[in-house]
N, C-alpha and C positions, 0 to 999 in steps of 0.2 A: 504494500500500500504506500502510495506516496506520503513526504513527509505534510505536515501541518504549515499550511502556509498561505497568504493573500496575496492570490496573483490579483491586479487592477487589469481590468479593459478599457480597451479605448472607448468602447461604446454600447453600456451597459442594455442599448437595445438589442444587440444584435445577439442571435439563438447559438450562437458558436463563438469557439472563444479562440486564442492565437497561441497558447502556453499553459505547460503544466510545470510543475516541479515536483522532483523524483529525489530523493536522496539529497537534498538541499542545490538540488542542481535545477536551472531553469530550462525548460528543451520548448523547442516552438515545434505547434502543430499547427493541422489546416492548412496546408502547401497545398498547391496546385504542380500535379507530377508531370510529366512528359516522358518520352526516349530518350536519347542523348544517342547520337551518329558517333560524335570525336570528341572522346572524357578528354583526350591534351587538350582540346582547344576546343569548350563548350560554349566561349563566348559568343560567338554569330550565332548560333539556336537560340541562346538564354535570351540575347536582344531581338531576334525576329518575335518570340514568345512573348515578352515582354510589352513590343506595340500592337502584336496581332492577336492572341489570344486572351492574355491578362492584361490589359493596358492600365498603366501606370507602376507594373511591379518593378522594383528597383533591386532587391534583395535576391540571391540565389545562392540553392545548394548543390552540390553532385554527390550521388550513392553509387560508387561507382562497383563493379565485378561485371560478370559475365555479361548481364544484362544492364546498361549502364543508364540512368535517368537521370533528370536534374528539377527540382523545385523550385517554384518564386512564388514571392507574396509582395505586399507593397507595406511598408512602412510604415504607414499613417494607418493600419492596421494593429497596430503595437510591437510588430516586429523591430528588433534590433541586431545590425551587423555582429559578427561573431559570436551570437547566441547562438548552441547548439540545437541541432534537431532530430524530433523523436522517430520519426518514421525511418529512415536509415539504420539508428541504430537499433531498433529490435527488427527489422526484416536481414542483417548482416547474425544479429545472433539467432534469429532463428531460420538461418541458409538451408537447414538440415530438414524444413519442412516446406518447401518450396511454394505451396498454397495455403494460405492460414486466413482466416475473418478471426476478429478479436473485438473485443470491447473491457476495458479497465474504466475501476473505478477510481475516480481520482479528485482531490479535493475540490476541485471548482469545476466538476461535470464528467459524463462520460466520453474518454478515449476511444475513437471507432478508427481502425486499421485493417484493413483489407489488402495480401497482396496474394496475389495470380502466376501461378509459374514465374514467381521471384521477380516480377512486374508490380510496384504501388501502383493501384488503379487511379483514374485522373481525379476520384474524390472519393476517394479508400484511407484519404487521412482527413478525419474534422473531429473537433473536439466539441462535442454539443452540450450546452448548459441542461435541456432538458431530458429525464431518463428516459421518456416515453419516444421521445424523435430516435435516441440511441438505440434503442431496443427496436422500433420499427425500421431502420437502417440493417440492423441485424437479420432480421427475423427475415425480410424480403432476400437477402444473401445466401442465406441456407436454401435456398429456391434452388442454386447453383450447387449442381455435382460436386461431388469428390476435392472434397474440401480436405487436405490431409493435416489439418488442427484447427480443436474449434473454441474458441476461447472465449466464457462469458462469465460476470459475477455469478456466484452460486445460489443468491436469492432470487433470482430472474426461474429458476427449476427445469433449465432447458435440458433436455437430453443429453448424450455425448457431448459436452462439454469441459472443458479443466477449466483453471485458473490457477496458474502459476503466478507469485507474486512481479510485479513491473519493475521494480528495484532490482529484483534476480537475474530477470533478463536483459536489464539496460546495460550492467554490468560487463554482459561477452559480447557486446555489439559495439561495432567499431561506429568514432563520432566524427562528424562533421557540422562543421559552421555556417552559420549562413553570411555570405561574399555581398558585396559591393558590385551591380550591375553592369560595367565600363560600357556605357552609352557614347562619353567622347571618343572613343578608339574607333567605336564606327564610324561616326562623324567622321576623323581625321581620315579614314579611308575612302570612303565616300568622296570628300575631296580632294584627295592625292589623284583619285583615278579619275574627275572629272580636268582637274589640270593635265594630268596626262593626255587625254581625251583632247584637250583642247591643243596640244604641243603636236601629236602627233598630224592632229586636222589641218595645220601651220605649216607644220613639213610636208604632209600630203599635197597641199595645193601650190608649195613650191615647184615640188615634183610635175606637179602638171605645167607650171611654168615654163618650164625647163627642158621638157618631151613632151610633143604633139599625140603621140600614141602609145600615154601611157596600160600598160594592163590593168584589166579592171579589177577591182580588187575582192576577194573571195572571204563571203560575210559566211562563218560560220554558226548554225541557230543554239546557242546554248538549252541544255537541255535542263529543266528545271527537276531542281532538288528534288527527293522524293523521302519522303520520311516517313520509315517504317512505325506501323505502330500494332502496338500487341492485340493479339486478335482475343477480343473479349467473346465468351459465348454469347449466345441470345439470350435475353432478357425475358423470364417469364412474368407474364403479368399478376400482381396480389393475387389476384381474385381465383386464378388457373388451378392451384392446389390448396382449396379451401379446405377445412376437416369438416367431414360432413358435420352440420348443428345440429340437427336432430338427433343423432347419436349419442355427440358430447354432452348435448344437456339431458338426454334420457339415462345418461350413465352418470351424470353429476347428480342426479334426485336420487337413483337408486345408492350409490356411495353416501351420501349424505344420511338419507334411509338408516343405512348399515350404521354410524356412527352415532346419530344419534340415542341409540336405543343401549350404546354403552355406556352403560348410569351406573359407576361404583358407589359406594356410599360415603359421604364426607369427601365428595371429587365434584365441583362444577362443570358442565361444558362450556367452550366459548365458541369464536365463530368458527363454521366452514366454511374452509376456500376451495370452490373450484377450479381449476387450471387444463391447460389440456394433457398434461403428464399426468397429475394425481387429483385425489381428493385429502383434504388432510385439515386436521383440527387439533383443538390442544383441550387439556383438561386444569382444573388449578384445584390444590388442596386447600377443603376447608376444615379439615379433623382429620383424625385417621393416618393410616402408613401407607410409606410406599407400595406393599405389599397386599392392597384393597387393588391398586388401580394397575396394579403387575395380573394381581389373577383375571381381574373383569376383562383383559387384554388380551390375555391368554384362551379363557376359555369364551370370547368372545362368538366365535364361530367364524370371523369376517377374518378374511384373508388380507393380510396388513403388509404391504410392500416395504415399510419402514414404522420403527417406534423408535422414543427416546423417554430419559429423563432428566430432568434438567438436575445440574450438580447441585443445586439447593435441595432437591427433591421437593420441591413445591408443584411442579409444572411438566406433567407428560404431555408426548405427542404422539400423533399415531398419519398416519396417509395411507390410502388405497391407490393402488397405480389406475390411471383413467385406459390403460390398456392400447392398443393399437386402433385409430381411427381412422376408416379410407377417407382418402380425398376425393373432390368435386371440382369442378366449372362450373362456377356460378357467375356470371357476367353479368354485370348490371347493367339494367333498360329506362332508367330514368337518370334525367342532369338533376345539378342538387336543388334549384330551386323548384321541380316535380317534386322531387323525393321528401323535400324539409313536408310542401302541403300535402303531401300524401300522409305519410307520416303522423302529419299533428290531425290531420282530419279521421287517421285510424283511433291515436290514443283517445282522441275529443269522444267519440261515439262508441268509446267502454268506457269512458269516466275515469280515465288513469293519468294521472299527470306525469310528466315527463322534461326531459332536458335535453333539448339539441344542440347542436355547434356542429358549425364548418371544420371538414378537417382537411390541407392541400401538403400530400409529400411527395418531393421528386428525390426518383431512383439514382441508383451511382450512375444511369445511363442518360441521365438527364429527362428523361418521364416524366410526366405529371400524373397523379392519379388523386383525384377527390375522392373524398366521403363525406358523408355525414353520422356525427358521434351519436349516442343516444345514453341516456342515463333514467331510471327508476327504479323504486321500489314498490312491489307487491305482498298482499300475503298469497298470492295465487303461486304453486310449484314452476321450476324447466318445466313438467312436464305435460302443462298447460300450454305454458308460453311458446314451447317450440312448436305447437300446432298452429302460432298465429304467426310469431317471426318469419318462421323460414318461409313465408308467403313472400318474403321480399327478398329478390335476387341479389346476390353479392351480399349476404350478412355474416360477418365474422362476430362473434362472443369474444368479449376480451377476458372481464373475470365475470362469477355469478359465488355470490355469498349469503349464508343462511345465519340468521340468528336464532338459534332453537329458544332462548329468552322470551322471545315476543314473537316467533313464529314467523318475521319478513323474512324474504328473500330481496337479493339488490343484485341489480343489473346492468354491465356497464357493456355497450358494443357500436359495432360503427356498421355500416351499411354502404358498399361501394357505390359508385355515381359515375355516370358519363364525362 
């Protein structure tokens, strides 16, 4: 975990940020990557990239090996010359896994790192303030085959995943700085060779002075630059490998079912969370021993993918794995402003209040894809609601939680849009 520290932004609006700090070291993210043709001499890329691609970035790095790239940012960004940077050094120590998507947690937001046959993708480095953009950044990446490491905090309950500490790995990763643009160097070229240009036009029409039948002279076409760039798969769309909902929420009532009906004595329940991995819940001591809420667990009957107890022994847990769920195409056939009045004119005519909001995220391929969020609470089960939800194409469940207390259920999910 990085150390405790206030990085300042330039611009406390903006949802991403330019710098972490690791070990009391500060490293800038959020580069904009490219190829790199000639690591000697990367400067005529760094500057054509600079007014063509990223205009106004002044800053640049090189990562350099087999497959050589180079980053720029602009300044008035928060970057600063000779600050190192993060994306170099954990894709040089982690050489040995050639394709990796990652996400760290880090004091002022989540670290997203994506690199591709030892290629940074051109926005596989941002450091996002908020978790929910990180985690959907993530979550659409795993869309992508054969990822061979898959790196996410361990409260997120993603499958196959690790999390090896970021300090560990900054360590065996070799650093680089971020350089100083030389923008006049091209200038000075630029007009060495238009002086020249002009010398030689001088001497040329001497020559003509001088011989009636001069040869004419032979204009060969320069053939323009060609810059390779790494060939990214196709991009599948959100919505392409949805997990079926009706499933997910007819297995999240029946798990929930199963837990709640384990009542030790002197053991409260609290909430459960649905996920699309598990179901799981926690218990809290109000009398009684460890050994009330070890048997009720035991001979519960319910098949419990994980337990614990917390070192106080105040506080077990327990989870049902949510088991394997096939996927869907679920495509959505309404733009958001259908969908928001569709939506409000469904919940208006049951009498259920609700919360909407705009939701707009582009992919690393630069995609756009809207949705609209939704938010409420019922005492009605999943396994009511999924006979009314999944009437509406493109619906992903994000969580669904049960208060056995007072008997709500709460519902939070988004529904995709044209």
């Amino acid at each position: 975990m990085a150390d405790n520290a206030d990085i300042s932004e330039v611009n406390d609006n903006r949802t991403w940020g330019s710098s972490i700090v690791v070990d009391g070291v500060e490293y800038a993210t959020s580069l904009f990557w490219q190829s790199l043709q000639n690591q000697d001499n990367p400067q005529p890329e760094v500057i054509e990239s600079s007014q063509g691609v990223l205009e106004g970035a002044d800053l640049y790095c090189v990562k350099k090996g087999k497959t050589p790239q180079f980053g720029i940012c602009v300044s008035a960004d928060g970057y600063k010359q000779g600050e190192f940077v993060a994306a170099p050094t954990v894709a040089t120590a982690l050489a040995d896994q050639p394709s990796f998507v990652a996400v760290f947690k880090v004091d002022n937001g989540w670290w997203y790192i994506c690199v591709r046959d030892d290629v940074i993708l051109a926005n596989g480095d941002m450091l996002y303030k908020n978790e929910e953009d990180a985690k959907k950044q993530f979550m659409s990446m795993l869309m992508v085959p054969d990822w061979r490491l898959k790196i996410a905090p361990p409260e997120w309950g993603i499958e196959d995943t690790l999390y090896p500490t970021l300090p560990d790995i900054m360590q065996r990763g070799s650093r680089v700085r971020l350089q100083k643009i030389d923008t006049k160097g091209k200038t000075f070229y630029i007009v060495a060779a238009v002086v020249a240009f002009v010398v030689l036009y001088l001497v040329y029409k001497l020559f003509m002075m001088l011989f009636s039948a001069p040869p004419k002279p032979v204009v060969v076409p320069i053939q323009p630059k060609v810059v390779a760039q790494p060939e990214v798969p196709p991009e599948p769309k959100p919505w392409e490998n949805l997990p079926q909902q009706d499933v997910y929420m007819q297995r999240c009532y029946a798990n929930a079912l199963s837990l709640v009906k384990i009542m030790p004595p002197g053991w409260n329940i609290g909430m459960i969370n649905c996920s699309l991995s598990s179901t799981s819940t926690s218990w809290n001591r109000e009398f009684g021993r460890i050994s009330t809420i070890d048997k009720a667990l035991t001979e519960s009957g319910v098949n419990l993918s994980g337990r614990s107890i917390a070192p106080d022994g105040n506080t077990a847990m327990a989870a049902i794995a949510m088991g394997e769920i096939a996927t869907e195409n679920s495509e959505p056939t309404k733009n958001m402003v259908d969908l928001k009045n569709v939506l409000n004119n469904f919940f208006q005519s049951i009498g259920q209040t609700v919360e909407l909001s705009d939701y707009t995220y582009t992919s690393p391929q630069q995609n756009v894809y809207f949705s609209v969020k939704f938010k409420f609470m019922s005492n009605y089960n999943p396994r009511i609601w999924s006979n009314l939800l999944t009437k509406f194409s493109g619906l992903e469940m994000n969580t669904i939680q049960y208060n056995p207390a007072n008997g709500v259920w709460s519902y939070e999910g988004a529904i995709y849009a044209l």
